[in-house]
Structure formats: C-alpha cells, structure tokens
Residue frames as a rotation matrix with the C-alpha (Angstrom) as fourth column:
UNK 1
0.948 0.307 -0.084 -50.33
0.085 0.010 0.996 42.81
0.307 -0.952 -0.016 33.31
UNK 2
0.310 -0.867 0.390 -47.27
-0.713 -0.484 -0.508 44.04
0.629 -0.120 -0.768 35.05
UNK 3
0.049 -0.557 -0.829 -45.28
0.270 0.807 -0.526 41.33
0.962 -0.198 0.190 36.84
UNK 4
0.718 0.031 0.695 -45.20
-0.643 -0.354 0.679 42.00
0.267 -0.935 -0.234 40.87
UNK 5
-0.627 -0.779 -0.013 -42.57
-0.472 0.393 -0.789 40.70
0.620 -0.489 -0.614 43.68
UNK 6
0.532 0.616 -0.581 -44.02
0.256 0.537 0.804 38.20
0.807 -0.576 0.128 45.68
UNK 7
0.087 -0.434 0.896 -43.48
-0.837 -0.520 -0.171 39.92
0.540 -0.735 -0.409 49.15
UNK 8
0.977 0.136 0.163 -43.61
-0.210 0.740 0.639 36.29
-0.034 -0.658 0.752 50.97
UNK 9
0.711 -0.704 -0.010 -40.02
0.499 0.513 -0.698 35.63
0.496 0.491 0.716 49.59
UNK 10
-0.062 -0.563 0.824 -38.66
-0.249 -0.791 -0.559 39.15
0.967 -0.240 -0.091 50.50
UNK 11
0.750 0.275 0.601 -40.15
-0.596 -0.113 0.795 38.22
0.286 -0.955 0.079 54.35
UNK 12
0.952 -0.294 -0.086 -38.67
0.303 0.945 0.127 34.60
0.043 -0.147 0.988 53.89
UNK 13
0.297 -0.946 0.128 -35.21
0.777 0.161 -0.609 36.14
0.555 0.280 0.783 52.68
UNK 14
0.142 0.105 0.984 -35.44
-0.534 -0.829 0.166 39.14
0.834 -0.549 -0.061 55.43
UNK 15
0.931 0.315 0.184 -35.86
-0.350 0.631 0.692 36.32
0.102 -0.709 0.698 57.85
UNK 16
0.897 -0.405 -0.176 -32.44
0.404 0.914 -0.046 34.89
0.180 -0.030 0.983 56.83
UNK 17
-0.150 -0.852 0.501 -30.09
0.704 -0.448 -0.551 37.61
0.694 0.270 0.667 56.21
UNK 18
-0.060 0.081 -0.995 -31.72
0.672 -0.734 -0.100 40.72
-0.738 -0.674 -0.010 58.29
UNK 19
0.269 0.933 -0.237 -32.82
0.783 -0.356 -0.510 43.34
-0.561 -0.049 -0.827 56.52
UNK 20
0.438 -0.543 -0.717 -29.97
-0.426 -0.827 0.367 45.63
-0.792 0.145 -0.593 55.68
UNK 21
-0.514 -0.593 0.620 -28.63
0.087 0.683 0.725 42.58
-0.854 0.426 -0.299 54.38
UNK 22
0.027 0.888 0.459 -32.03
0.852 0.220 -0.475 42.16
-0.523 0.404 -0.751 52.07
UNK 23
0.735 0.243 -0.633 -31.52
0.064 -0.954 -0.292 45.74
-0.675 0.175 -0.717 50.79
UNK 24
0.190 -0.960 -0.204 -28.55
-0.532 -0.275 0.801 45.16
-0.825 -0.044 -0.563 49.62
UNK 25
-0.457 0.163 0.874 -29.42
0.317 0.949 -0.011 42.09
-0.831 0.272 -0.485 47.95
UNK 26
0.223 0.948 0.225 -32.04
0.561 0.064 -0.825 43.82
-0.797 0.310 -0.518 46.24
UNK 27
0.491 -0.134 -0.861 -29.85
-0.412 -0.907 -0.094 46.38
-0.768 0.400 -0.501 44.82
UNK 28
-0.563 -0.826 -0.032 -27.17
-0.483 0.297 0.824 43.89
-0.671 0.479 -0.566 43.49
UNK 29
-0.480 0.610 0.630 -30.16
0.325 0.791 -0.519 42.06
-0.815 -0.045 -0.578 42.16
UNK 30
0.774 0.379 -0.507 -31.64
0.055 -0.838 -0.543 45.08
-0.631 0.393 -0.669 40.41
UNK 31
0.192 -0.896 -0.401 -28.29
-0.667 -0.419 0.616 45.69
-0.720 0.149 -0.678 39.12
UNK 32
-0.685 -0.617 0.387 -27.72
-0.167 0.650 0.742 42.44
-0.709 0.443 -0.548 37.58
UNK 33
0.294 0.695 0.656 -31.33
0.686 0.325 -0.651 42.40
-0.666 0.641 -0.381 35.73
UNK 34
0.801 0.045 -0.597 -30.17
-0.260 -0.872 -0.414 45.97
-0.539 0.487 -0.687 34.26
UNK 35
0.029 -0.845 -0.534 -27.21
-0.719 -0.389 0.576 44.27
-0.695 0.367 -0.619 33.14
UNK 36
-0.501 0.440 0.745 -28.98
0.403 0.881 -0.249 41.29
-0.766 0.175 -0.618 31.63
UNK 37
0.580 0.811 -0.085 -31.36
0.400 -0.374 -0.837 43.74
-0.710 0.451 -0.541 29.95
UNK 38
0.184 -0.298 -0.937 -28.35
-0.870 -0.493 -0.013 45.60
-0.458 0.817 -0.350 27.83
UNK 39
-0.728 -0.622 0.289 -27.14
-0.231 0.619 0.751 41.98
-0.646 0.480 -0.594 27.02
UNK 40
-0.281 0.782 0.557 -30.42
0.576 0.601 -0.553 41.16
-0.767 0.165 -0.620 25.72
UNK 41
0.356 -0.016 -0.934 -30.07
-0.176 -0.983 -0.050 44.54
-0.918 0.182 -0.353 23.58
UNK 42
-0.199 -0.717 -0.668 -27.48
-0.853 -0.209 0.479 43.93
-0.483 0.665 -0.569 21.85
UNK 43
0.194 0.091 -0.977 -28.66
-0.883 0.449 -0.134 41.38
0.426 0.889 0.168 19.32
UNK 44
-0.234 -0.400 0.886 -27.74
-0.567 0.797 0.210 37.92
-0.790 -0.453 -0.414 21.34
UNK 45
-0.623 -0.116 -0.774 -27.44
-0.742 0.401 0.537 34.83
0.248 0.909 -0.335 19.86
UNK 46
0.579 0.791 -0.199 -29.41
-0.375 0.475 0.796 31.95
0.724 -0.386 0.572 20.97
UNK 47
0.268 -0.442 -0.856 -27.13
0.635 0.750 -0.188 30.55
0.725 -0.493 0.481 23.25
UNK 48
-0.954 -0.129 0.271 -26.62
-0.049 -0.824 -0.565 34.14
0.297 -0.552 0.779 24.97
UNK 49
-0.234 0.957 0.173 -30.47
-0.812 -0.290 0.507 34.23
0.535 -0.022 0.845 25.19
UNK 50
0.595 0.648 -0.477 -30.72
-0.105 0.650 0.753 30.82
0.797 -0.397 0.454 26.66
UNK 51
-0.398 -0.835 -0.380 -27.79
0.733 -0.041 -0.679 31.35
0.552 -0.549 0.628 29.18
UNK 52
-0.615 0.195 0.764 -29.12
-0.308 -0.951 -0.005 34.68
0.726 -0.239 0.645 29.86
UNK 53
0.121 0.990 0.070 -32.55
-0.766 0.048 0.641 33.44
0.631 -0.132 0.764 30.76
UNK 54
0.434 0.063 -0.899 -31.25
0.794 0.445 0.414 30.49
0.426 -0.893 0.143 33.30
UNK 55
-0.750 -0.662 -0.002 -29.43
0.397 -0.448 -0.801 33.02
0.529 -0.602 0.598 34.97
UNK 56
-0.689 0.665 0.287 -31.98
-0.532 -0.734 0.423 35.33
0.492 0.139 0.859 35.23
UNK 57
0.210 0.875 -0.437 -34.50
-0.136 0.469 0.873 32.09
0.968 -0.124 0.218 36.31
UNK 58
-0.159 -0.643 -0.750 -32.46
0.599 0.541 -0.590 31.27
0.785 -0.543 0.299 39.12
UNK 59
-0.982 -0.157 -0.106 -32.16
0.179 -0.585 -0.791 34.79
0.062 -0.796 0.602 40.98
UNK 60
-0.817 0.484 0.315 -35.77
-0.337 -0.843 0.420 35.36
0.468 0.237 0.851 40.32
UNK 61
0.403 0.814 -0.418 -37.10
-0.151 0.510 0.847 33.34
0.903 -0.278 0.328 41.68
UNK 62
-0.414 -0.894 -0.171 -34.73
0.598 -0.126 -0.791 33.78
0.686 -0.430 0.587 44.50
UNK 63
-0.943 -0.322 -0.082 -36.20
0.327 -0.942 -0.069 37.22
-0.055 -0.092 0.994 45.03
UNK 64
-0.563 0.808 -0.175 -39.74
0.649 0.300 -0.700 36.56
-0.513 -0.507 -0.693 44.19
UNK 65
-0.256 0.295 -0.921 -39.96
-0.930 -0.335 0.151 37.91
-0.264 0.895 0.360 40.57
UNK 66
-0.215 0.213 0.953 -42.03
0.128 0.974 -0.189 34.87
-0.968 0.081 -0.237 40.13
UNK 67
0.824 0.566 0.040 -43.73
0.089 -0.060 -0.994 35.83
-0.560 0.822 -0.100 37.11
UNK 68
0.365 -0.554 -0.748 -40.04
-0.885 -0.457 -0.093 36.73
-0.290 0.696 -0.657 35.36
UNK 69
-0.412 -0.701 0.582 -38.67
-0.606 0.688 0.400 33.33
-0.681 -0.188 -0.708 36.54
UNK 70
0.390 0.684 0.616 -41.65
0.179 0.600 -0.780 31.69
-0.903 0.415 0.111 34.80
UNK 71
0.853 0.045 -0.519 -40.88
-0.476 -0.341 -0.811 33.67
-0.214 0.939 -0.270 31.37
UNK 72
0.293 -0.936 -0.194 -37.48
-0.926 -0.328 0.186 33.10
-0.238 0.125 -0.963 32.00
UNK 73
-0.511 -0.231 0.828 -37.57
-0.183 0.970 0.158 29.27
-0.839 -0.071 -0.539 32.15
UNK 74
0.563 0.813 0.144 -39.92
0.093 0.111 -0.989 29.30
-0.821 0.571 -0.013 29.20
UNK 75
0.815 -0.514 -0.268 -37.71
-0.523 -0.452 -0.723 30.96
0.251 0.729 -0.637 26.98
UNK 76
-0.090 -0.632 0.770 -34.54
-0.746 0.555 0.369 28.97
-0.660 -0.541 -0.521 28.83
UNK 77
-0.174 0.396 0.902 -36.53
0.135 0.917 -0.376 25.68
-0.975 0.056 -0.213 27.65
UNK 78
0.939 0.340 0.057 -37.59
0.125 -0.183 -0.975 27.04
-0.321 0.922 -0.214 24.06
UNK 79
0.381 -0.808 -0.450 -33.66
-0.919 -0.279 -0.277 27.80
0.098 0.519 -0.849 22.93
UNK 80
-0.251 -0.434 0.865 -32.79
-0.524 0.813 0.256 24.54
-0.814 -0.389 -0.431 24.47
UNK 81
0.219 0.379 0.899 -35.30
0.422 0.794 -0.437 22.83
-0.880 0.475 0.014 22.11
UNK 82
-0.767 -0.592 -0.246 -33.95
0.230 -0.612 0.756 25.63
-0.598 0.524 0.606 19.07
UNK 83
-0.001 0.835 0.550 -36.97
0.990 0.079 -0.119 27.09
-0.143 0.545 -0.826 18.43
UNK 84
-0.726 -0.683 -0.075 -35.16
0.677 -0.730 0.092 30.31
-0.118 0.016 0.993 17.15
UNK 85
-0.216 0.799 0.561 -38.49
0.169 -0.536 0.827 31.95
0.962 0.273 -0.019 16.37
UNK 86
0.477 0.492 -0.728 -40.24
0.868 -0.136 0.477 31.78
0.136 -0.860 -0.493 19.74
UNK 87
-0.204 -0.781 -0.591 -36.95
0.837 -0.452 0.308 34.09
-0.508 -0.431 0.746 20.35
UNK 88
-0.721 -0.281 0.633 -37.72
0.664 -0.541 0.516 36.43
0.198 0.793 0.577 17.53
UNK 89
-0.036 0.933 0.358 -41.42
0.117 -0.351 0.929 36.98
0.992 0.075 -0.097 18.92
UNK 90
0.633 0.515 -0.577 -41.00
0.589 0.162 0.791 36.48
0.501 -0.842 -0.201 22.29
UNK 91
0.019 -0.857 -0.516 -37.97
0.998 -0.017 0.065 37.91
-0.065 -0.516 0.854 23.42
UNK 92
-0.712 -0.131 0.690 -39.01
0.064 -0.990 -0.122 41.99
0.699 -0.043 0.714 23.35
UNK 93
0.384 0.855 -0.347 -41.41
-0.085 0.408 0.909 40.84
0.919 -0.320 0.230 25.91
UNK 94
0.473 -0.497 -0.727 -39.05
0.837 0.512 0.194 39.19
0.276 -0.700 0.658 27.83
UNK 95
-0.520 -0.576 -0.631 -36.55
0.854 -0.327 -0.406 42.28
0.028 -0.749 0.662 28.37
UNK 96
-0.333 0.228 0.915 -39.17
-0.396 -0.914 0.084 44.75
0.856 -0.334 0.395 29.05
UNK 97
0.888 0.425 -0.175 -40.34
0.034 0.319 0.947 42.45
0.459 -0.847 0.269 32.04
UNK 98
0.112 -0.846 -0.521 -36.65
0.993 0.071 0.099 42.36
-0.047 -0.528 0.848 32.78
UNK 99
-0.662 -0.277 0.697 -36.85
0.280 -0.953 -0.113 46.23
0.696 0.120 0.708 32.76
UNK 100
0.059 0.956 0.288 -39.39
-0.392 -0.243 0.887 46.53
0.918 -0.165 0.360 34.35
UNK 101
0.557 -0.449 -0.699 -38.31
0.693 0.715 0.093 43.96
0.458 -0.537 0.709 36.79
UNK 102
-0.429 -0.895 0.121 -35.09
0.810 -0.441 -0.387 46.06
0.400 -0.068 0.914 37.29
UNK 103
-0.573 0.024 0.819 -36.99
-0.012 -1.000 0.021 49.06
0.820 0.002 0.573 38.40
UNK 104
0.672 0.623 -0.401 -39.38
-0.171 0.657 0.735 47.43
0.721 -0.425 0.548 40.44
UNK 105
0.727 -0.240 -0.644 -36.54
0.685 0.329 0.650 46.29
0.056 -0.913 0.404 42.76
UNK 106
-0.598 -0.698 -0.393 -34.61
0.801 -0.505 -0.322 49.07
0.026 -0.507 0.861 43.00
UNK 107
-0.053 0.608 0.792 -37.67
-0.332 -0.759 0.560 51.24
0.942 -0.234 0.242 44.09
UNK 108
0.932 0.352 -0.086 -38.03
-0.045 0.347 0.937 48.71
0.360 -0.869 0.339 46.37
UNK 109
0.362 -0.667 -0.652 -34.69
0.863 0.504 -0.036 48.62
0.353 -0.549 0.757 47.81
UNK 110
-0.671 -0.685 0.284 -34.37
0.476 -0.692 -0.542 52.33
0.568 -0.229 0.791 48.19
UNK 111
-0.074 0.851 0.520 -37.80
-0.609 -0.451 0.652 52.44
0.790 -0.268 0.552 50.29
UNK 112
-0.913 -0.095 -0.396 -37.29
0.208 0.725 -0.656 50.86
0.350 -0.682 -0.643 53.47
UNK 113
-0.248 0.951 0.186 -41.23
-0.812 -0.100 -0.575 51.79
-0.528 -0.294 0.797 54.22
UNK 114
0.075 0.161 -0.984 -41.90
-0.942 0.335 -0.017 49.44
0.327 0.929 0.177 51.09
UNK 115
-0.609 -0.552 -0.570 -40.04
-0.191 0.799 -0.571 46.58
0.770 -0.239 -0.591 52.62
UNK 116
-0.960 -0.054 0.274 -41.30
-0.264 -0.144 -0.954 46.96
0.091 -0.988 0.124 55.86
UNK 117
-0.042 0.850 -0.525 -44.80
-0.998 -0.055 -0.010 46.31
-0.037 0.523 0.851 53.88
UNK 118
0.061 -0.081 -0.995 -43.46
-0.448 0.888 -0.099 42.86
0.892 0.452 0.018 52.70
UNK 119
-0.827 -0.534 -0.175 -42.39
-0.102 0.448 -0.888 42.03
0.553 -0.717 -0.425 56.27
C-alpha cells in the first residue's frame, strides 16, 4: 500500500504560514527526504540509520507523511535497541517509502490545484 499525505496537516500548516509559504515548505521538505534517501544508499551504519530515521520522524510527521513517520520511529526505536537485523530486512522498505515520499511532495508542491484539494 502506498503511503499518502494526510491533507488535514497540509490545511493545518496552510492555516499557519499561508500558502506560498506551504509550497515552499513542501519543496524544502521533498528535498530533504531525497537527500535522506541517497544517505540511506550509501551503506549507513546503524547509527546513520537511526539518526537518519529521527530526523526523518520529526518532519513527517510535520507534513503529514504519517505513515513514513510511523516506519520511521520504528526503525528509530529498533537501532536504539541494536537490533542490526531488523535494519538488514527492513531498511529497503524504508527508503523506497522515503522515495516515494519524496515524489509525492514535490508533485504536490508544484500543483497548486492539488493543494487547493487539501485546503
């Protein structure tokens, strides 16, 4: 099942900033999952992987990538406890939702019809 943006958030944060603002957001957002996703590429160690993955909980849930935030704390909470496996199995999962993810909001930030949906 593909992960979705919860559009209540996007209203909630549209509500605070204004809209243009919210676009913006979304891109830098977008941006930072795409740079998350090469780190996650390149072989991390656990402690990159569990760093990554609060980061990564934090804005998402920000933004209303609820489902990533979830994974993300999961995995977050598994390195914590050094269950280096979970990582081995779980963790090509993890950055295709963060790819996914990453496209997802920069469709949505370059569609101001899209938004206007959430609102």
């Amino acid at each position: 099942m593909a992960a979705s943006i919860n559009a209540f958030t996007i209203k909630r944060l549209s509500e605070e900033v204004g809209q243009d603002t919210v676009t913006l957001l979304l891109n830098v957002f977008s941006d930072e999952l795409e740079q998350y996703l090469r780190q996650l590429s390149d072989q991390p160690s656990v402690s990159q992987v569990r760093e990554i993955s609060h980061a990564i909980k934090s804005s998402a849930a920000s933004f209303g990538a609820d489902e990533l935030a979830e994974m993300a704390q999961e995995c977050e909470s598994r390195m914590k406890q050094g269950q280096d496996q979970w990582m081995n199995d779980h963790l090509p999962e993890f950055r295709q939702m963060v790819q996914g993810m990453a496209v997802k909001y920069k469709q949505l930030a370059s569609n101001d019809e899209l938004i206007n949906r959430m609102l």
